[in-house]
ZAGU-914497 format. One record per residue (C-alpha): chain; x, y, z. Coordinates in Angstrom, 2 decimals, always signed. Example, Ala and Ser with C-alpha at 12.3 -4.5 7.8 and 13.67 -1.06 7.14 Angstrom:
# ZAGU-914497
ATOM, A, +12.30, -4.50, +7.80
ATOM, A, +13.67, -1.06, +7.14
***
This chain:
# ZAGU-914497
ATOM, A, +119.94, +67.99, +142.70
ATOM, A, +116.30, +68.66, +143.86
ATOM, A, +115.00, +65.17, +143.59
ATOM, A, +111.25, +66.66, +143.34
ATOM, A, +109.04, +67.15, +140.08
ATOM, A, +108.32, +71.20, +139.10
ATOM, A, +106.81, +73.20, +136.51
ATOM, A, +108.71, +77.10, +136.32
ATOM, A, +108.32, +79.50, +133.90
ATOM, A, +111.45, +77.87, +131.53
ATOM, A, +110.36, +74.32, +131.96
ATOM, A, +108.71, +71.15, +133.53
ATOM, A, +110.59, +68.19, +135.20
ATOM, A, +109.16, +65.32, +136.16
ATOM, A, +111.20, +63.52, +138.34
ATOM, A, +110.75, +59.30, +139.23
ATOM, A, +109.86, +57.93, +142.31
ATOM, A, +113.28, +56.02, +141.91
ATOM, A, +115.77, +56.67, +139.52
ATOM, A, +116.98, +53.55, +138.09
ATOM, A, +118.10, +54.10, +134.71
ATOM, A, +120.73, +56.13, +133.55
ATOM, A, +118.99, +57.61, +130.23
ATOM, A, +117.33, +61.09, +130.84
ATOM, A, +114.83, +62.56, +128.00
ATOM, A, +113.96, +65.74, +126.82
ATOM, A, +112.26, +67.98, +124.59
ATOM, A, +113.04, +71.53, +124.05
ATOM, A, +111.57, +72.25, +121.11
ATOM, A, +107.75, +71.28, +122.47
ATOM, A, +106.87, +74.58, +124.66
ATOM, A, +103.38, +76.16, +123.93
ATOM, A, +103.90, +78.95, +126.07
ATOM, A, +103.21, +81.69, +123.80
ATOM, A, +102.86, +85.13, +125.82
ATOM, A, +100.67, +87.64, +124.42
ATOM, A, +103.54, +90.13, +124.41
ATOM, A, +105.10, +87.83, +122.03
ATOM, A, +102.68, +87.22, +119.69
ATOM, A, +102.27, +91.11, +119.47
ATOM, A, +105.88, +91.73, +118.50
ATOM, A, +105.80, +89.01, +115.93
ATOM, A, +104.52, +89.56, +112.10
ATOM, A, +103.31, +86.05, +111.87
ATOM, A, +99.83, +84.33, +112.67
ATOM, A, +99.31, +81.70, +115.68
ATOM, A, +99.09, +79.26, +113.23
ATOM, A, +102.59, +80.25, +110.82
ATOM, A, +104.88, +81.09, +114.19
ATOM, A, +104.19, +77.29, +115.56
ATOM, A, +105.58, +75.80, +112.18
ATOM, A, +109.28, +75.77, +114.09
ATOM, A, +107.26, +73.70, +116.89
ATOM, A, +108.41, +70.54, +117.67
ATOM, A, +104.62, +70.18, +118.75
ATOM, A, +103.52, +67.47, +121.31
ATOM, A, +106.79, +66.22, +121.28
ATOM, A, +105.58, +66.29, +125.81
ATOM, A, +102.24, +64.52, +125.03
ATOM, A, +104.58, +61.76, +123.36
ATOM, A, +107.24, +60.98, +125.82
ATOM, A, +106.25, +62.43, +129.30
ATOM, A, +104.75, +58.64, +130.51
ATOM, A, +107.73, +57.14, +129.91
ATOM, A, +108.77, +58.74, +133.57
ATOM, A, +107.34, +55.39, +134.89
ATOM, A, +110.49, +53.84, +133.84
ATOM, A, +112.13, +55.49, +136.21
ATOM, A, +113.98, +58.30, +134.48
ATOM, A, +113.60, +61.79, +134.46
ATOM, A, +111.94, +63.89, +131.60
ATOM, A, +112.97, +67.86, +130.73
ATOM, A, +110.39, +69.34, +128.91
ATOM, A, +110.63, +73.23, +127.63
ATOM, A, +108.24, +75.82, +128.18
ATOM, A, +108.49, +78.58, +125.28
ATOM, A, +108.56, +77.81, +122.17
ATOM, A, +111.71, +77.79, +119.84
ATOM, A, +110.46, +80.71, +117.72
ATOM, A, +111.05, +82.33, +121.31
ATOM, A, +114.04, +80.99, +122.44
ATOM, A, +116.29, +78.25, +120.82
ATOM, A, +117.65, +75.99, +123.07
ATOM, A, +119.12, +73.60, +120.91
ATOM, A, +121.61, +76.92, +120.38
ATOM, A, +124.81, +78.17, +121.97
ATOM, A, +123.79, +81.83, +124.29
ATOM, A, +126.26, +83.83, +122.19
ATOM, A, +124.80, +82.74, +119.19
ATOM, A, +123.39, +85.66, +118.45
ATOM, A, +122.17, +86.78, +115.45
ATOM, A, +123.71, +90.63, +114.49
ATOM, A, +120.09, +91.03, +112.02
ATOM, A, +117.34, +90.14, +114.84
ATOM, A, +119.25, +91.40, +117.88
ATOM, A, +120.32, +95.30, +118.18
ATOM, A, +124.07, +95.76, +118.39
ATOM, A, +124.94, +91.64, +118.36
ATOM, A, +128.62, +90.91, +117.35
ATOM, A, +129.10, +88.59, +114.90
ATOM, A, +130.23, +85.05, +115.24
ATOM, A, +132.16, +84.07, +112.60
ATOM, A, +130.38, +82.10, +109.80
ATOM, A, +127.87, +80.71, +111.51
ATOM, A, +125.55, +78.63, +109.52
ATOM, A, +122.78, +78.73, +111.70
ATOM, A, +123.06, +82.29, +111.93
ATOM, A, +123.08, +83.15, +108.73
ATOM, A, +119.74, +80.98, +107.82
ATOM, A, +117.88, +83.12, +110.89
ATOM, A, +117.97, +80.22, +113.35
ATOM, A, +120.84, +81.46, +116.35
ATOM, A, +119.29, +80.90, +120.00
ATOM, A, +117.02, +83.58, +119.09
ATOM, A, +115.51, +83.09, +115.68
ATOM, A, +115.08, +85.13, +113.18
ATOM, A, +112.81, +82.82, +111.14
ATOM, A, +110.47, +79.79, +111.44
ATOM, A, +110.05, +76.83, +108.46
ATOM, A, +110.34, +78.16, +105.39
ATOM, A, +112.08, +81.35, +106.22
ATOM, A, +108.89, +83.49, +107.42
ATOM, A, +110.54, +86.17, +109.24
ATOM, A, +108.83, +86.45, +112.69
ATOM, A, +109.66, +90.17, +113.67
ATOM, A, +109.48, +93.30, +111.49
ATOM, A, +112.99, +94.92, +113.26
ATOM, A, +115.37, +94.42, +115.60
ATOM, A, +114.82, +93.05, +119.19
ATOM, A, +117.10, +94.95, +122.01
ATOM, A, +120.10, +93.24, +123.29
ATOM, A, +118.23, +93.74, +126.77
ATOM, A, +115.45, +91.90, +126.19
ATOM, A, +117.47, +89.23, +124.22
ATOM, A, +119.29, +88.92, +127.43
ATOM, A, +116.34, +88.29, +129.88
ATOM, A, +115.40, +85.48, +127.30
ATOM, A, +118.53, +83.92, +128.05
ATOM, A, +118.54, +84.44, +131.76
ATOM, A, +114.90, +83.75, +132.48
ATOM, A, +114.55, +80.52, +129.92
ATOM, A, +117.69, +79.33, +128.42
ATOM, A, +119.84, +79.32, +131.74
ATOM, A, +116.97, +77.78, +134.06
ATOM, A, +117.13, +75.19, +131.16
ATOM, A, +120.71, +73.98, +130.83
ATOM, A, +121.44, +74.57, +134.82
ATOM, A, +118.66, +72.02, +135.76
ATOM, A, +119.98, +70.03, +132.98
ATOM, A, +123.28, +69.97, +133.70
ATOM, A, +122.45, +68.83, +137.40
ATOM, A, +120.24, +65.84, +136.05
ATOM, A, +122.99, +64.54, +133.76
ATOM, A, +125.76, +65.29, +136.60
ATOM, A, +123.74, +63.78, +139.00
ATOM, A, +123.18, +60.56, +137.01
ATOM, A, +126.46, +59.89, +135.81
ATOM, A, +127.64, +60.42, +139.82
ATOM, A, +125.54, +57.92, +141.13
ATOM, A, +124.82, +55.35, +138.39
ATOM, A, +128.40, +55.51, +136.33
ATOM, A, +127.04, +56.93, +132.75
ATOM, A, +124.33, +59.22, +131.86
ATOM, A, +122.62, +59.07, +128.05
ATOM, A, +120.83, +61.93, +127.28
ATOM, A, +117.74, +61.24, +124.74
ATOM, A, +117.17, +64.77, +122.89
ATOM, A, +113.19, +64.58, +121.66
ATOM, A, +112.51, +66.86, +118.14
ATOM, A, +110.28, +65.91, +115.52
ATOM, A, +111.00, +66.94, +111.57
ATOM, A, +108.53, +68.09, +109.02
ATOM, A, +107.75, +64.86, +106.39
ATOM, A, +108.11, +66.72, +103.68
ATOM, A, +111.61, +68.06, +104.40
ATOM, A, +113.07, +65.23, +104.96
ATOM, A, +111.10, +63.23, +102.16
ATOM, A, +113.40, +66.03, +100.07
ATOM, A, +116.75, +65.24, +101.59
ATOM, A, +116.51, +62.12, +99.60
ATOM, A, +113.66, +61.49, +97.21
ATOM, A, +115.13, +58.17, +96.17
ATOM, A, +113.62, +56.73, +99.36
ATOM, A, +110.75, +57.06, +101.76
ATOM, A, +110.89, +59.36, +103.76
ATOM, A, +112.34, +57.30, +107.69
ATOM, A, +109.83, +57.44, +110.77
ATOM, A, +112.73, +58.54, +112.98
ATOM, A, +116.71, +60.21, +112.37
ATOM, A, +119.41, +59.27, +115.20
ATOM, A, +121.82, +62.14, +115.71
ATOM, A, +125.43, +61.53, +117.79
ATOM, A, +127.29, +64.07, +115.58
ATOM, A, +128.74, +60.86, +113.36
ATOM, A, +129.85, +58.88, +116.47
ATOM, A, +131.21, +62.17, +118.13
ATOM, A, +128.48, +62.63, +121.35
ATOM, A, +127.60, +59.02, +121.83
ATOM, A, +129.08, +55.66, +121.53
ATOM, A, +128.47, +53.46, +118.75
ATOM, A, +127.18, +50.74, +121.21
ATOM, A, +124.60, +52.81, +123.02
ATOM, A, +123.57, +54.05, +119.22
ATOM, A, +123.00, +50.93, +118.15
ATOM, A, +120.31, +49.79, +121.10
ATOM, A, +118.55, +52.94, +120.71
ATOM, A, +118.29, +52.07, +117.06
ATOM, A, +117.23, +48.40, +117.59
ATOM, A, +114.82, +49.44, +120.29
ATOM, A, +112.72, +51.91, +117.86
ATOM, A, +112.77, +49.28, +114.89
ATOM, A, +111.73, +46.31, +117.26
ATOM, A, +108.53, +48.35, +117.62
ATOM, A, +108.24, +48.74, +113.83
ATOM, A, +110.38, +51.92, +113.26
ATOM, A, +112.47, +52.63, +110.16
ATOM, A, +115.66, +54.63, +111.30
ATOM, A, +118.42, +56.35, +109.91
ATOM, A, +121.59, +57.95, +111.21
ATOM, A, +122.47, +61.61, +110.52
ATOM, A, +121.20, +62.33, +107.84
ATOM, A, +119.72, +65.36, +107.54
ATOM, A, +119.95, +65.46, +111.33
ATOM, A, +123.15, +64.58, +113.13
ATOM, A, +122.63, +66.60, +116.24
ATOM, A, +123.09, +70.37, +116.83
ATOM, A, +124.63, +72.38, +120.70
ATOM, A, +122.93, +70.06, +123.04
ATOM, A, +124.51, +66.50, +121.62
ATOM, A, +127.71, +68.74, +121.22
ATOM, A, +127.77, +70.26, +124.85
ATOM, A, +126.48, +67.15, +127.15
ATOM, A, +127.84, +64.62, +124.71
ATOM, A, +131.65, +62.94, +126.15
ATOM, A, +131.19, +59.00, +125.16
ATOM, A, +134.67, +58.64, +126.39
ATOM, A, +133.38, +60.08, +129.90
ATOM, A, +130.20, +57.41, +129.71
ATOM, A, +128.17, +60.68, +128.84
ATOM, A, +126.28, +60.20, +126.07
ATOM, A, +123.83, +62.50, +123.84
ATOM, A, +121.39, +61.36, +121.06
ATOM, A, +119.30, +63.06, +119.34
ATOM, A, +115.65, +61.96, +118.17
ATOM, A, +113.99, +63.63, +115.61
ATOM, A, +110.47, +61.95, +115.12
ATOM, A, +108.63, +62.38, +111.21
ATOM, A, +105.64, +64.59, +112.36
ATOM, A, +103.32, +63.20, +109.67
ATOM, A, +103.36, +60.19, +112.16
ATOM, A, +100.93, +61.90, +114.00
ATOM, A, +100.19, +65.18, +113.34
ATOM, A, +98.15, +67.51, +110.59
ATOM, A, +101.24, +70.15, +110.11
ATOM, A, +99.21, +72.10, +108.11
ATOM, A, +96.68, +73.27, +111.05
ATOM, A, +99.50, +72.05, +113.80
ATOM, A, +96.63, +69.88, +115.18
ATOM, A, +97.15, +66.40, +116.59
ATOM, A, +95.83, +63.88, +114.42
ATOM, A, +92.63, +61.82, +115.65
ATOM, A, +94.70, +58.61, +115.99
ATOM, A, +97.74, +59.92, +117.13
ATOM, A, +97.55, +58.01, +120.58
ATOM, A, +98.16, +55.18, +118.42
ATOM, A, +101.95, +56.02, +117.16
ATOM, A, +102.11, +57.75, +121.14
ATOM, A, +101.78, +53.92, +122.20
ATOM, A, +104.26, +52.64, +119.54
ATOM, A, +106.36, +54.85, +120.34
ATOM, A, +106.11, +55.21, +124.52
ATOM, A, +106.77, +51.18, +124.08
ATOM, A, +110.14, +51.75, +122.23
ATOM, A, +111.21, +54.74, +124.78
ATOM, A, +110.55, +51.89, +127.99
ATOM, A, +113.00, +49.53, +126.00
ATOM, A, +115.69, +52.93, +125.35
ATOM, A, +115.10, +53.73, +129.23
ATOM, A, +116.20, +49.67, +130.29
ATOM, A, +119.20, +50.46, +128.22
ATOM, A, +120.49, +52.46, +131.54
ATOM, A, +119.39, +50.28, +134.10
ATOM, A, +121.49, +47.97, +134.35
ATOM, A, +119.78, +45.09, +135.94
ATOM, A, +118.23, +47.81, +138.14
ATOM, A, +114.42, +46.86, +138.47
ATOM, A, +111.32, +49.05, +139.11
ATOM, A, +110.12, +45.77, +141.38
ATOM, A, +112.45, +47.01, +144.35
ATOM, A, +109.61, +49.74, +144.62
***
């Protein structure tokens, strides 16, 4: 693994002067990238097309890279490319000449690795897309991606024993407000696919570290983790995968998909909690050796 910081075309990493904790964070539902030849293929406005955005997810957790663990952050966005999704999940009514695969939930709400939809179920294309250029997506984002990824997490769990993957997303308020309108709607959702991509000890410090800073959690409900938690979570291996997802109305308008003017002040509650997740992996390991 390249230990050097880079920004290519699928991503940015930003690498530590010294790795010293275990966790590694991403987000790759934050990219912004949105070519021109994109938005002229797609039906929808600027504004409608970013609604599947996990937006500034990157503004929120980038600092943390201070605490001396690496941060993934995606370029496109996930109306592009989903890659929170399998590559063969492939959706037969966006992509020409896709085989079906099976019954696929995901698939068959529009949201396979590339969607068919954004929130709400606005369709983003008028017809099909050709399995060529579906394929370039996948080689030129969603491989870069999960390679580099891969070689963090490997890399980690060689030389410091366990590797805990921190998967950023945020959530619309209002749809999880609906899950359960008995209660308030939680400031953040834990995902380890119900104890199945992370163990229940390194679950439980990630949850105590966000509600020492004033967080309400909950676990898995409506979010309990999609491919990533599934593919880089093994607890039994000491590789673990948790998902975040953050309530958006924490600090941004999601009507206009515009930061809100006081958002810097959830960014510090939350970059605060994310320094306590990261000493989770050190280990006794301490930033004053630099």
């Amino acid at each position: 693994m390249e230990k050097c910081s880079k920004i290519t075309d699928a991503y940015e990493l930003i690498c530590p002067s010294k790795q010293i904790s275990s966790v590694v964070f991403a987000s790759p539902h934050s990219g912004r990238l949105y070519s021109e030849d994109f938005l002229k293929q797609s039906i929808l406005t600027h504004p409608l097309i970013r609604s599947s955005e996990d937006a500034y997810v990157d503004l929120l957790i980038r600092d943390v890279v201070d605490r001396g663990v690496y941060v993934l952050l995606a370029q496109h966005p996930r109306a592009y490319l989903d890659l929170n999704r399998a590559a063969d999940e492939m959706d037969a009514a966006v992509v020409e000449g896709a085989q079906p695969n099976g019954q696929n939930p995901r698939l068959a709400s529009g949201l396979g690795v590339i969607p068919r939809v954004v929130a709400h179920g606005r369709p983003i294309y008028h017809g099909k897309l050709s399995q060529r250029e579906a394929q370039d997506r996948i080689d030129k984002v969603w491989s870069p991606y999960h390679a580099t990824l891969t070689d963090i997490l490997n890399e980690t769990h060689r030389s410091l024993g366990e590797s805990i993957l921190i998967d950023m997303h945020s959530m619309p308020h209002d749809a999880v407000a609906a899950f359960n309108p008995s209660f308030s709607a939680p400031d953040i959702v834990l995902g380890d696919r119900y104890g199945a991509s992370a163990s229940s000890y390194v679950v439980d410090r990630v949850s105590e570290a966000l509600k020492r800073h004033g967080l309400s959690v909950v676990r898995n409900s409506p979010f309990a983790g999609a491919y990533i938690c599934q593919k880089y979570g093994r607890p039994s291996q000491n590789q673990h995968a948790i998902q975040i997802e953050i309530n958006r109305s924490l600090y941004l308008d999601e009507a206009s998909v515009d930061l809100k003017p006081d958002w810097q002040v959830f960014q510090r509650v939350l970059q605060n909690a994310l320094k306590d997740i990261a000493e989770i992996g050190s280990d006794g390991r301490s930033l004053a050796a630099e």
